[in-house]
DRENBA-601601 format. One record per residue: residue in three letters; y, z, x of N, C-alpha, C, O, CB in turn. Coordinates in steps of 0.05 Angstrom, whole numbers. Each point is the difference from the previous one (the first is absolute). Glycine has a CB too. Layout:
REM residues N
residuo | n_north | n_up | n_east | ca_north | ca_up | ca_east | c_north | c_up | c_east | o_north | o_up | o_east | cb_north | cb_up | cb_east
ala | Y | Z | X | Y | Z | X | Y | Z | X | Y | Z | X | Y | Z | X
...
//
This chain:
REM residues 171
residuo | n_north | n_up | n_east | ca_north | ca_up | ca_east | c_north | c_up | c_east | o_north | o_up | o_east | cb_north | cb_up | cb_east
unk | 972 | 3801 | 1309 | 17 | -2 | -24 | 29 | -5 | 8 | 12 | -17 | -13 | -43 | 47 | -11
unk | 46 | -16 | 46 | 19 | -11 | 9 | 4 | -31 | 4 | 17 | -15 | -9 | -20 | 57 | 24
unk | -15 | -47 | 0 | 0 | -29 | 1 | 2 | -20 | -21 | 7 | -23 | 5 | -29 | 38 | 26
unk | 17 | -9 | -52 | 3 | -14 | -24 | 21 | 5 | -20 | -3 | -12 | -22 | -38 | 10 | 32
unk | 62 | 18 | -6 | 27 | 6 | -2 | 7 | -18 | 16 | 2 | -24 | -5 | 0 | 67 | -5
unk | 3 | -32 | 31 | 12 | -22 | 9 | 12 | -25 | 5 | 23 | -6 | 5 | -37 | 30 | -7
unk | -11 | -42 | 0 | -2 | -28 | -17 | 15 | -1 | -16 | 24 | -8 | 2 | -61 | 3 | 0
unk | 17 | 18 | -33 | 21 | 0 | -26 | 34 | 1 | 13 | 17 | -18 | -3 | -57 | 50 | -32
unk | 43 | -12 | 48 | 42 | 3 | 9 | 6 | -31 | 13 | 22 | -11 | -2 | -18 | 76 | 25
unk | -25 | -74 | -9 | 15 | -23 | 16 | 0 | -21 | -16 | 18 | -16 | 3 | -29 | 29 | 39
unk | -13 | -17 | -65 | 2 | -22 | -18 | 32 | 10 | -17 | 21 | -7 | 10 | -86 | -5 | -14
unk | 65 | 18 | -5 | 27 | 18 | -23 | 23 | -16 | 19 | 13 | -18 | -11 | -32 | 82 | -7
unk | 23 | -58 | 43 | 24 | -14 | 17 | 0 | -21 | 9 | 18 | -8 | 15 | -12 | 39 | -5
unk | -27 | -48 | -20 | 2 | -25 | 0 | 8 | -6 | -16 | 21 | -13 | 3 | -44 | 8 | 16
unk | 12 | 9 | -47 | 5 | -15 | -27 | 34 | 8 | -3 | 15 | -15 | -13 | -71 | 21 | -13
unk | 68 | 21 | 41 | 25 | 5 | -8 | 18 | -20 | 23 | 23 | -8 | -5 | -36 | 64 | -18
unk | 1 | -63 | 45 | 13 | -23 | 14 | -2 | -31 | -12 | 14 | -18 | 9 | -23 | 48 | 30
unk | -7 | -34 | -57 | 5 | -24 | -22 | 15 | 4 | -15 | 12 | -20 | -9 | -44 | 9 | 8
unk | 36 | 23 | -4 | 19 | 14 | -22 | 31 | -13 | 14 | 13 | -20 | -5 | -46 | 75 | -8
unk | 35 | -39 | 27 | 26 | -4 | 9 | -5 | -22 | 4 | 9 | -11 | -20 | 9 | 46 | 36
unk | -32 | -57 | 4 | 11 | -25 | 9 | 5 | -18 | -26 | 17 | -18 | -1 | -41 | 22 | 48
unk | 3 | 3 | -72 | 14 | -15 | -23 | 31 | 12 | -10 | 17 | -13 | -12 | -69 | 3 | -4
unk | 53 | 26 | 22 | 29 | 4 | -13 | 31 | -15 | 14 | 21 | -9 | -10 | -49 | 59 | -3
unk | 14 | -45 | 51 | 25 | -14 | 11 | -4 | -33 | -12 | 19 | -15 | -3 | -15 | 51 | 54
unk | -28 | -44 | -55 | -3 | -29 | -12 | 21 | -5 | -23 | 20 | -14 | -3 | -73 | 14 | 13
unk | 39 | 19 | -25 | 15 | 1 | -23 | 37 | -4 | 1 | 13 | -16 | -13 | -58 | 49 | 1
unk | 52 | -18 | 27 | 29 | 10 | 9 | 10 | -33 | 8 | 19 | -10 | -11 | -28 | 70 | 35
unk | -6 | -73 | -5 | 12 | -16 | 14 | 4 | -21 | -17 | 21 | -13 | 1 | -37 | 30 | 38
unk | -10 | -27 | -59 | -1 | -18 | -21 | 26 | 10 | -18 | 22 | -12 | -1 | -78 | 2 | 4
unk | 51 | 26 | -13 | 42 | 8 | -24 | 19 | -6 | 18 | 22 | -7 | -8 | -28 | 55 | -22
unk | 1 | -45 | 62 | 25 | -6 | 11 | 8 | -29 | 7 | 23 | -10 | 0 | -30 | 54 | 15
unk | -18 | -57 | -8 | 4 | -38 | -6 | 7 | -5 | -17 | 13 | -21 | 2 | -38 | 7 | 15
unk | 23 | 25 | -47 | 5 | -2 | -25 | 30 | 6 | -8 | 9 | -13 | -19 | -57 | 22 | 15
unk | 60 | 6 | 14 | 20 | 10 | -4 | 27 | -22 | 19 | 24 | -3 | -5 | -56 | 58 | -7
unk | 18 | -63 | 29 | 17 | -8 | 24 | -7 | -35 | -9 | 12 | -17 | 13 | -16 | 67 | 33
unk | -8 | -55 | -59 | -2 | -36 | -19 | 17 | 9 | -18 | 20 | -13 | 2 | -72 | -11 | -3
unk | 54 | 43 | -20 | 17 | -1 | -28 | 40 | 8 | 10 | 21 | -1 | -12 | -79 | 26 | -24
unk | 51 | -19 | 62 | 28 | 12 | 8 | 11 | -29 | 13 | 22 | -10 | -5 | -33 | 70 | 16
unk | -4 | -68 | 4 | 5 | -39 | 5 | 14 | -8 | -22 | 25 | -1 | -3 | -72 | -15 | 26
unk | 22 | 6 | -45 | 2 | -11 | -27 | 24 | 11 | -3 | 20 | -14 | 5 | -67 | 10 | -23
unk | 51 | 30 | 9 | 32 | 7 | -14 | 24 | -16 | 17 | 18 | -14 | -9 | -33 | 67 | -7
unk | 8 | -45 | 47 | 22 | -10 | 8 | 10 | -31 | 7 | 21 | -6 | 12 | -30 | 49 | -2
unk | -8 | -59 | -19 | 0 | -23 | 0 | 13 | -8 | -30 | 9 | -22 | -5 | -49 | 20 | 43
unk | 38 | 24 | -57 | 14 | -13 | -30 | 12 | 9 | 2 | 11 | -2 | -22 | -29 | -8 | -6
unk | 36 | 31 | 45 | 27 | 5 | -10 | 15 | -20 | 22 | 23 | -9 | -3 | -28 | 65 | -19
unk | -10 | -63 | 45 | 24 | -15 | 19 | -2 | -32 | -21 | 17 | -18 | 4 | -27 | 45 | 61
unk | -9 | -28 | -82 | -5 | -25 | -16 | 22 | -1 | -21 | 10 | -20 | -10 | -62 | 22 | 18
unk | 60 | 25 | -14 | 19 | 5 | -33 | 28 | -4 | 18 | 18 | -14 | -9 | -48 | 61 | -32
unk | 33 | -34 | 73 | 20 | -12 | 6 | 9 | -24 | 16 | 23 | -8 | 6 | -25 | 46 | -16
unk | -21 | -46 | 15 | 9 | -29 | 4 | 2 | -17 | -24 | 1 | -24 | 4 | -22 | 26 | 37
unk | 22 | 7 | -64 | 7 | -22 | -21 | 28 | 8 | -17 | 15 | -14 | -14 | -70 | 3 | 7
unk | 55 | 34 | 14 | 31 | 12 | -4 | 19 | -9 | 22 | 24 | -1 | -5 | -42 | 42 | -17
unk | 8 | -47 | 46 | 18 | -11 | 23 | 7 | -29 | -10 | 23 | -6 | -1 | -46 | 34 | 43
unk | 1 | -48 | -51 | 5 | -15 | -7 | 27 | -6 | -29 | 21 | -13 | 0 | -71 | 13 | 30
unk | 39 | 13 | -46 | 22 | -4 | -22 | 32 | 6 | 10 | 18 | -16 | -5 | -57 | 32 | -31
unk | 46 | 11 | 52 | 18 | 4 | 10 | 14 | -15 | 10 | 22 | -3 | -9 | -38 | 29 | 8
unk | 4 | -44 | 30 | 1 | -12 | 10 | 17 | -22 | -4 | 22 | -5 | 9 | -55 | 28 | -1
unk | 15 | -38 | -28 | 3 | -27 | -24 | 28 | 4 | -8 | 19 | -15 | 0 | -69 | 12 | -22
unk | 45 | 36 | 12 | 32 | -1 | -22 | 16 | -5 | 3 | 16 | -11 | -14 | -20 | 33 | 0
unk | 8 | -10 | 49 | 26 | 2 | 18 | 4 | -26 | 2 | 19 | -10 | -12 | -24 | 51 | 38
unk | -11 | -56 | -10 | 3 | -28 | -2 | 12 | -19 | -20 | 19 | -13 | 9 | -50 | 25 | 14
unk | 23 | -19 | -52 | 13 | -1 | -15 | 26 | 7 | -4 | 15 | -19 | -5 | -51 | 18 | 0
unk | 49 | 29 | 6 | 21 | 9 | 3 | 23 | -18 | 26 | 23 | -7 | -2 | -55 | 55 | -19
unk | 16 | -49 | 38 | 19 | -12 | 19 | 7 | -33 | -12 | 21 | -13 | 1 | -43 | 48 | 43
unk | -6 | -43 | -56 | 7 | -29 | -4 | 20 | -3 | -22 | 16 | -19 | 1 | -62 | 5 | 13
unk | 46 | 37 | -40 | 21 | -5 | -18 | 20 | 6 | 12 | 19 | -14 | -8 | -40 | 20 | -26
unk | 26 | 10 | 51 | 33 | 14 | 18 | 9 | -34 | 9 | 20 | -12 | -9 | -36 | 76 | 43
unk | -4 | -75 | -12 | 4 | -30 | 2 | 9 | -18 | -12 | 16 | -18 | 5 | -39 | 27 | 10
unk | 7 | -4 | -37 | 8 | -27 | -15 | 25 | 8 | -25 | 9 | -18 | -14 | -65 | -4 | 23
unk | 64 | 47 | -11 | 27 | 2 | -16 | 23 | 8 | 26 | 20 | 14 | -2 | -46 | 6 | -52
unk | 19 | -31 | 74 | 31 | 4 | 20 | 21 | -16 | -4 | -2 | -23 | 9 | -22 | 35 | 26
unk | 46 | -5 | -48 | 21 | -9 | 2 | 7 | -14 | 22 | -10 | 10 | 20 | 16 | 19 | -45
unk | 14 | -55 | 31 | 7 | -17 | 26 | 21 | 26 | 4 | 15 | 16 | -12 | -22 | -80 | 3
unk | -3 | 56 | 39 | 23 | 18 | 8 | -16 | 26 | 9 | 9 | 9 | 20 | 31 | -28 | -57
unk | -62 | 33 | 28 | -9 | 26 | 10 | -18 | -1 | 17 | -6 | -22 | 7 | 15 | 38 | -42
unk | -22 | 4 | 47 | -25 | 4 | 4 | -27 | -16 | -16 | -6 | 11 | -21 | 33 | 31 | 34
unk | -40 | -64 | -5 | -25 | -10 | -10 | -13 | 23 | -1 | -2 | 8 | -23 | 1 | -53 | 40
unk | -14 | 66 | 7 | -18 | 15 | 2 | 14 | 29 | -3 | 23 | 1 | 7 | -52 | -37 | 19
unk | 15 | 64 | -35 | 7 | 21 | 0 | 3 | 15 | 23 | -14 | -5 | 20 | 1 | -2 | -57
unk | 26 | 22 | 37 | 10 | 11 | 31 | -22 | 25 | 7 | -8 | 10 | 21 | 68 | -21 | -28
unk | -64 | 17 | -27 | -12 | 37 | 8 | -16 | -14 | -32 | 6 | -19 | -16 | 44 | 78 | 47
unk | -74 | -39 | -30 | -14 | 12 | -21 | 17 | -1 | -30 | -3 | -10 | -22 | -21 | 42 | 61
unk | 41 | -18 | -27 | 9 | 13 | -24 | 21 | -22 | -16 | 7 | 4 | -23 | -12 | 49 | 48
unk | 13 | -72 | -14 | 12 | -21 | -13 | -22 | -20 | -9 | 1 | -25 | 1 | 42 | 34 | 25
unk | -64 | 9 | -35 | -21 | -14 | -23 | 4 | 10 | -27 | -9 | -10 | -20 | -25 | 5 | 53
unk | 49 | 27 | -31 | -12 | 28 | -7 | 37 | -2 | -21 | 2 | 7 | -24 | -47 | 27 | 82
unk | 64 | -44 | -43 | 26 | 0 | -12 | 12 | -25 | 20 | 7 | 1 | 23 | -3 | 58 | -41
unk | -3 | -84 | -2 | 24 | -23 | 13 | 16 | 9 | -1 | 1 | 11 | -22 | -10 | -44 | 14
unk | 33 | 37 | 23 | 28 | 5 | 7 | 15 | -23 | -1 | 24 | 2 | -4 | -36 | 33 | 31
unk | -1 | -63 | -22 | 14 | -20 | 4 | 2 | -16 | -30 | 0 | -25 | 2 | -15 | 25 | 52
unk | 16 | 13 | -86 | 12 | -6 | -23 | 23 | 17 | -9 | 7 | 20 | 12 | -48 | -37 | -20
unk | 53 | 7 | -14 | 22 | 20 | -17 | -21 | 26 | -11 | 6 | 23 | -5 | 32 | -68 | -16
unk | -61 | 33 | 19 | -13 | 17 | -25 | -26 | 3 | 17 | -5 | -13 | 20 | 26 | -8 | -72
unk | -38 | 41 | 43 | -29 | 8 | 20 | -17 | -14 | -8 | -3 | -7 | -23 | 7 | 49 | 30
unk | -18 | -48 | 14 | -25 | -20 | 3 | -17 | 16 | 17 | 7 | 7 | 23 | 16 | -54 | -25
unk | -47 | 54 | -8 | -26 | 7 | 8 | -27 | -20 | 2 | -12 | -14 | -16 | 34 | 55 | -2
unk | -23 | -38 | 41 | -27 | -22 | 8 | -26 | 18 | 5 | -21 | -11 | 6 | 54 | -27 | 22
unk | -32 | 63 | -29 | -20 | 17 | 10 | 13 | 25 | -18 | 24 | -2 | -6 | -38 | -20 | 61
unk | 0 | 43 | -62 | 2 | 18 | -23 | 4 | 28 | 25 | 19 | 16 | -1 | -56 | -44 | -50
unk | 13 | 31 | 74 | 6 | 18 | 17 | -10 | -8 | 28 | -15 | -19 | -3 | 16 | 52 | -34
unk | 1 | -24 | 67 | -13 | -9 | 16 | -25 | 9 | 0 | 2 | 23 | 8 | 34 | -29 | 10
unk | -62 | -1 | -23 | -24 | 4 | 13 | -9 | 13 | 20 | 6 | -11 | 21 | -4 | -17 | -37
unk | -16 | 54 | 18 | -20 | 14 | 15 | -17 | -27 | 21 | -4 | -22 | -10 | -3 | 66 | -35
unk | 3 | -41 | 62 | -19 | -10 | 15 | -19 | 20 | -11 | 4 | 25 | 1 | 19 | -48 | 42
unk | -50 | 6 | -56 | -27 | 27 | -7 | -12 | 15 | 17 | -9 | 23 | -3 | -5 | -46 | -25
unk | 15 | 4 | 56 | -12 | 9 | 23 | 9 | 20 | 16 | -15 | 15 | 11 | 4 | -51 | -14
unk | 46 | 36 | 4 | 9 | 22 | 16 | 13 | 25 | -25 | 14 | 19 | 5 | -1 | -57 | 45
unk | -23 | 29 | -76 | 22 | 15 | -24 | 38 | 3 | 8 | 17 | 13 | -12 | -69 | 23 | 3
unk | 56 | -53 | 31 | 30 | -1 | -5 | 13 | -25 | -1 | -16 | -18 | -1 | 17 | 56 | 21
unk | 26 | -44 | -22 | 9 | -35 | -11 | 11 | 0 | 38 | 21 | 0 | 13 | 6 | -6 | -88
unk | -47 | 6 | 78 | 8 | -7 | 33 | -11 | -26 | 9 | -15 | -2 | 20 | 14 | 50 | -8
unk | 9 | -69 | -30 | -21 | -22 | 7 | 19 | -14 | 27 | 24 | 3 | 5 | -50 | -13 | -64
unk | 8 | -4 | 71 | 12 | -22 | 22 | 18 | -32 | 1 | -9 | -22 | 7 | -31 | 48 | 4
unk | 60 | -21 | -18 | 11 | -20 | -13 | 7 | -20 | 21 | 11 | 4 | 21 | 3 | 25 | -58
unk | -24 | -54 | 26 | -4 | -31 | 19 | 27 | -12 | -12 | 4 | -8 | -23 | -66 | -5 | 25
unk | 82 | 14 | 23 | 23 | -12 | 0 | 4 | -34 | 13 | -13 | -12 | 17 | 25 | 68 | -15
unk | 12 | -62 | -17 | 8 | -31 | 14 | 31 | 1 | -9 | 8 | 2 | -23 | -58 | -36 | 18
unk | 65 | 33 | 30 | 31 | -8 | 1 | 8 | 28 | -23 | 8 | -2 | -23 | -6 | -67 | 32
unk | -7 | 86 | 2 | 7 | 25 | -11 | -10 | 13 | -23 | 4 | 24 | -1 | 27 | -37 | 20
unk | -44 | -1 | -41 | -11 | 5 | -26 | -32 | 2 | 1 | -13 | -7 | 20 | 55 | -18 | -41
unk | -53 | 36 | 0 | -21 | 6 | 2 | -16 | -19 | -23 | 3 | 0 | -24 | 12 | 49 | 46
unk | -32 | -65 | -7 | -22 | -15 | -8 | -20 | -3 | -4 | -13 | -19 | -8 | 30 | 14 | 17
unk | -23 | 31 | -4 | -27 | 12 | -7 | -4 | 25 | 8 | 19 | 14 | 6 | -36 | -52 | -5
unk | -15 | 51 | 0 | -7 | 21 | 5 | -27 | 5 | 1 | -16 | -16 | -8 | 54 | 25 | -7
unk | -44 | 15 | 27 | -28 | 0 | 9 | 2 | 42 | 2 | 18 | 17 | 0 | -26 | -83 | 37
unk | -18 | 64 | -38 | -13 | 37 | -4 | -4 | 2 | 36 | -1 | -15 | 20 | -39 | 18 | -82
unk | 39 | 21 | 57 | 6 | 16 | 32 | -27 | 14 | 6 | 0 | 18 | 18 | 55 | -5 | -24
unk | -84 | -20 | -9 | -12 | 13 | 1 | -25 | -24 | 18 | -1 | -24 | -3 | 25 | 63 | -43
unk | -42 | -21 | 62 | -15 | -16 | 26 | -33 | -2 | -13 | -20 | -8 | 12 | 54 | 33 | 36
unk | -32 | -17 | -75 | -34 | -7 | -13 | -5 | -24 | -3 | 16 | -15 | -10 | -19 | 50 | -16
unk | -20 | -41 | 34 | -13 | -27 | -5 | -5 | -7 | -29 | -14 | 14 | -14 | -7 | -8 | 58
unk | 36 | -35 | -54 | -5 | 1 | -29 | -29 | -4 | -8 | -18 | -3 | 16 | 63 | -12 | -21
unk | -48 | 14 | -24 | -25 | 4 | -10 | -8 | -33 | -14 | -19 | -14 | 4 | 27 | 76 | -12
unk | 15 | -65 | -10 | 8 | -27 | -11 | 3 | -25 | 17 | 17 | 3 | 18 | 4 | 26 | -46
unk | -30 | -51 | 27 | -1 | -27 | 13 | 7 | -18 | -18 | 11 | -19 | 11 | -42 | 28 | 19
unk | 29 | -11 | -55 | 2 | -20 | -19 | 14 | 20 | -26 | 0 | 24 | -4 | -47 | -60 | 23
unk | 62 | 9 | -36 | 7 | 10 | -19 | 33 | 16 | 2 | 11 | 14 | -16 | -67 | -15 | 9
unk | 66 | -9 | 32 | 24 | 11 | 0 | 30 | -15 | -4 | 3 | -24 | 0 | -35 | 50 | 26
unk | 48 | -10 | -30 | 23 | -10 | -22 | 11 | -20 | 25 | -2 | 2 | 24 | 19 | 47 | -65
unk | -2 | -75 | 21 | 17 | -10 | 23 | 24 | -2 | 6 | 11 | -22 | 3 | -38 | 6 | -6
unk | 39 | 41 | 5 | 21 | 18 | 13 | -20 | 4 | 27 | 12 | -3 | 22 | 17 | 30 | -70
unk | -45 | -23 | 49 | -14 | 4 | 28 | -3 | -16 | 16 | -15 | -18 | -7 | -4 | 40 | -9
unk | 31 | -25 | 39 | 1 | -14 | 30 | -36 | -12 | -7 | -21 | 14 | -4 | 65 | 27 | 49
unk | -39 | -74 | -44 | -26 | -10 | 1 | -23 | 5 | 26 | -20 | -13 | 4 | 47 | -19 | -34
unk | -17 | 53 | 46 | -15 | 4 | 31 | -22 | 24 | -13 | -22 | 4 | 10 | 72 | -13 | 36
unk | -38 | 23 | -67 | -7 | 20 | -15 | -33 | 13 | 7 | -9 | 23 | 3 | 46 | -47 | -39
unk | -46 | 1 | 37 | -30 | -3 | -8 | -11 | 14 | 35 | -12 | 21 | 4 | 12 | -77 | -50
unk | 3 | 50 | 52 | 4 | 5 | 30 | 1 | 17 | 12 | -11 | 7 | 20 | 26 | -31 | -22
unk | 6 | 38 | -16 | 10 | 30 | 12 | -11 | 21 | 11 | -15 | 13 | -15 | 35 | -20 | -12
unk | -18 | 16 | 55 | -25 | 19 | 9 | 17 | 24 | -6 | -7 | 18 | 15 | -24 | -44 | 28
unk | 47 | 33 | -55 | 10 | 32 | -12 | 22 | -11 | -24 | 2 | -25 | -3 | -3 | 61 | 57
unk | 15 | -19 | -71 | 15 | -7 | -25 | 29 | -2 | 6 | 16 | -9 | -17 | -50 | 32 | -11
unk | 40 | -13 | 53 | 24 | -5 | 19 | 9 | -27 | 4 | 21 | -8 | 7 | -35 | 45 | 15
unk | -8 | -49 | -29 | -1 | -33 | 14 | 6 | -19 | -27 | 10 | -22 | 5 | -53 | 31 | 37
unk | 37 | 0 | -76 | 15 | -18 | -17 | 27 | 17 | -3 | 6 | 24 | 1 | -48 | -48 | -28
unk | 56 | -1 | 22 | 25 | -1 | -3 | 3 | -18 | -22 | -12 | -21 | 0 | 23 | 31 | 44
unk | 4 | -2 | -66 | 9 | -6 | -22 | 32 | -13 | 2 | 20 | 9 | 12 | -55 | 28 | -29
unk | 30 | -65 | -2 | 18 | -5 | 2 | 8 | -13 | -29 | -14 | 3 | -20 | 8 | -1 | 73
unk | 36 | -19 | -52 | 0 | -8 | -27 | -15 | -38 | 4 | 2 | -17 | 17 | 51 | 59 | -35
unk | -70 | -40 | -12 | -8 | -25 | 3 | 13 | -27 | 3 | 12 | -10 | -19 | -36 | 36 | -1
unk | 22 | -37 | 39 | 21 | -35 | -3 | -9 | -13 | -15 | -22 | -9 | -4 | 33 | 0 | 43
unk | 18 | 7 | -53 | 6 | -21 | -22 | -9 | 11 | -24 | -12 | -11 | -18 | 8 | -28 | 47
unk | 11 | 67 | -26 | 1 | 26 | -28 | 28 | 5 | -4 | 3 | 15 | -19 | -48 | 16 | 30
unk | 62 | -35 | -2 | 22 | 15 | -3 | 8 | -5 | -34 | 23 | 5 | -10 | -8 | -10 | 69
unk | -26 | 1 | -66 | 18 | -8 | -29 | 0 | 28 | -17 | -23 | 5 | -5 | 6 | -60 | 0
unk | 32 | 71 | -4 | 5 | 17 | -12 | -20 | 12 | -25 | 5 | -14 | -19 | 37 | -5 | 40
unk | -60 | 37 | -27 | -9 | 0 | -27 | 14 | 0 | -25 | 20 | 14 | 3 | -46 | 4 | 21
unk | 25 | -26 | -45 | 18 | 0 | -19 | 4 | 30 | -14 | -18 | 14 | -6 | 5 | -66 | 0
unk | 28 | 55 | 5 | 11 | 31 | -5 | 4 | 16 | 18 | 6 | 23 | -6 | -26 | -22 | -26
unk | 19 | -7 | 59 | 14 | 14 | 21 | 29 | -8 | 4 | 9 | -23 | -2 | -52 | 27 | 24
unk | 58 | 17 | -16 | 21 | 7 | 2 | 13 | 30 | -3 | 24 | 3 | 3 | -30 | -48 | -12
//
């Protein structure tokens, strides 16, 4: 009769060693699961900010081309700093080409990299080393190499040639 206890005890610790190996199954499957939806998220928010990089980007650009194309003879063509988007100094009266400087989305500060020629700034580009997501469909303020780009460091925004013409109601 011992002997047949026994058994019974060793069958019982088997079925309780199935047990467990479904559960680490279990565990590991929610954790593939968890580690695809945490991808997924993080692929739409670097997605929400690469399209916020873009508009930014654009704006600034723009901004420089109206600074351009309302320069008085005699001044600066290109802006020296940011912030003479932000407030012309070079009228009687204030001229805004840009409302405030822009966040880079990527680093959350206006620390963007500004692409100079003969002292003024001609463009600009984000400081951030992610590989973009976007290939098509991009503004053309964007360096036509754009497409190309093996990180977001690499477009550079600029103002479009043969835009300079002022929007009507700026000033």
């Amino acid at each position: 009769m011992t002997g047949r206890i026994m058994r019974r005890g060793s069958a019982r610790q088997r079925q309780a060693g199935y047990g467990y190996l479904l559960v680490l199954f279990l565990i590991a499957a929610l954790g593939l699961g968890l580690a695809h939806t945490g991808e997924a998220w993080s692929r739409l928010a670097q997605r929400e900010k690469e399209t916020e990089l873009l508009y930014r980007g654009a704006d600034i650009a723009r901004a420089i081309a109206r600074y351009r194309a309302l320069s008085p003879e005699g001044s600066p063509a290109w802006p020296q700093s940011l912030q003479d988007l932000i407030q012309d100094r070079r009228f009687p009266y204030s001229v805004r080409h840009l409302r405030r400087v822009w966040r880079d989305p990527f680093t959350g500060e206006p620390d963007w990299e500004l692409v100079r020629a003969g002292g003024g700034i001609v463009g600009l580009r984000s400081r951030s080393g992610l590989v973009p997501l976007r290939t098509h469909g991009l503004p053309p303020e964007l360096d036509p190499t754009a497409a190309q780009a093996r990180r977001y460091a690499d477009w550079v925004f600029r103002p479009v040639p043969g835009n300079d013409a002022p929007a009507s109601g700026q000033q």
